[in-house]
C-alpha positions in Angstrom: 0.0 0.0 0.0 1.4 3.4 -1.0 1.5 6.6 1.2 -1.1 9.3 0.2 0.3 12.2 -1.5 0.9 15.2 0.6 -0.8 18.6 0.0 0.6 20.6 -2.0 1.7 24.2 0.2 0.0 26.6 -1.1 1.0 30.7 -0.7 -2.4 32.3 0.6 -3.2 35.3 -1.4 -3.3 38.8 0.0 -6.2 40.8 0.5 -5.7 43.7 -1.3 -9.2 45.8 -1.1 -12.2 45.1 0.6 -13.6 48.7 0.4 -14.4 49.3 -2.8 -16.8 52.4 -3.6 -20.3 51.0 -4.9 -23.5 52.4 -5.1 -25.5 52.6 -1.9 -28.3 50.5 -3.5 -25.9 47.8 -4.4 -25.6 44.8 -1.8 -23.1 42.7 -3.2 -19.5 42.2 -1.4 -16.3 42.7 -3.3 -13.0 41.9 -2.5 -9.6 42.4 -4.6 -6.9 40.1 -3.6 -3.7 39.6 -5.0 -2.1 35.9 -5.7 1.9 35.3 -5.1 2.2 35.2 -8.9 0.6 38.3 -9.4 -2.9 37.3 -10.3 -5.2 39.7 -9.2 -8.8 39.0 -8.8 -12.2 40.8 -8.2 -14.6 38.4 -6.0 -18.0 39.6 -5.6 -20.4 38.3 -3.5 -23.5 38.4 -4.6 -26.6 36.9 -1.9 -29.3 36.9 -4.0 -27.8 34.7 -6.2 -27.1 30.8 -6.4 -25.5 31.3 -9.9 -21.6 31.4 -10.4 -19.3 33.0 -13.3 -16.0 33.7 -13.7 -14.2 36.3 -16.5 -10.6 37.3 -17.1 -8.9 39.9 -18.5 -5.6 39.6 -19.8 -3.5 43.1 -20.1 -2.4 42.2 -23.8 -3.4 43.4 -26.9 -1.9 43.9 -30.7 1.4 46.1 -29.6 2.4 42.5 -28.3 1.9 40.4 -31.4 5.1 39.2 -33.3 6.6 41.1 -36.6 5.3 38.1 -37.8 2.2 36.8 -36.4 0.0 40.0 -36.6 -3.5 39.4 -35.1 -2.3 36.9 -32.8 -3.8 38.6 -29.7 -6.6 39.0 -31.1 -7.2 35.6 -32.6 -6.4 34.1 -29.1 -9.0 36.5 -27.3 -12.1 34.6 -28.6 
């Protein structure tokens, strides 16, 4: 019988914000925190809902194709 894997250790991520300016009619939670590779992520809470989503933005765009691949960051955005 083998020995069960260990865990991997995982670097918690740092809370960046949790007071971000909002409308007073809006109930939701956010929360920016900010991952040991430099990931930073918007949570929102939202109560009313059971649904989840995620979305990400990558800071990229054309000035970073290749002389010779034009398009290429915008092909790989869809």
């Amino acid at each position: 019988m083998t020995a069960p894997k260990p865990e991997p250790k995982r670097a918690p991520a740092e809370l960046v914000t949790n007071q971000l300016e909002k409308p007073s009619n809006d109930d939701r939670d956010y929360r920016i925190i900010l991952f040991p590779n430099k990931l930073e992520v918007l949570l929102v809470h939202d109560p009313e809902t059971d649904k989840a989503r995620a979305a990400l933005d990558v800071n990229v765009g054309n000035f970073s194709d290749e002389d010779d691949m034009p398009g290429m960051a915008h092909a790989v955005e869809h």
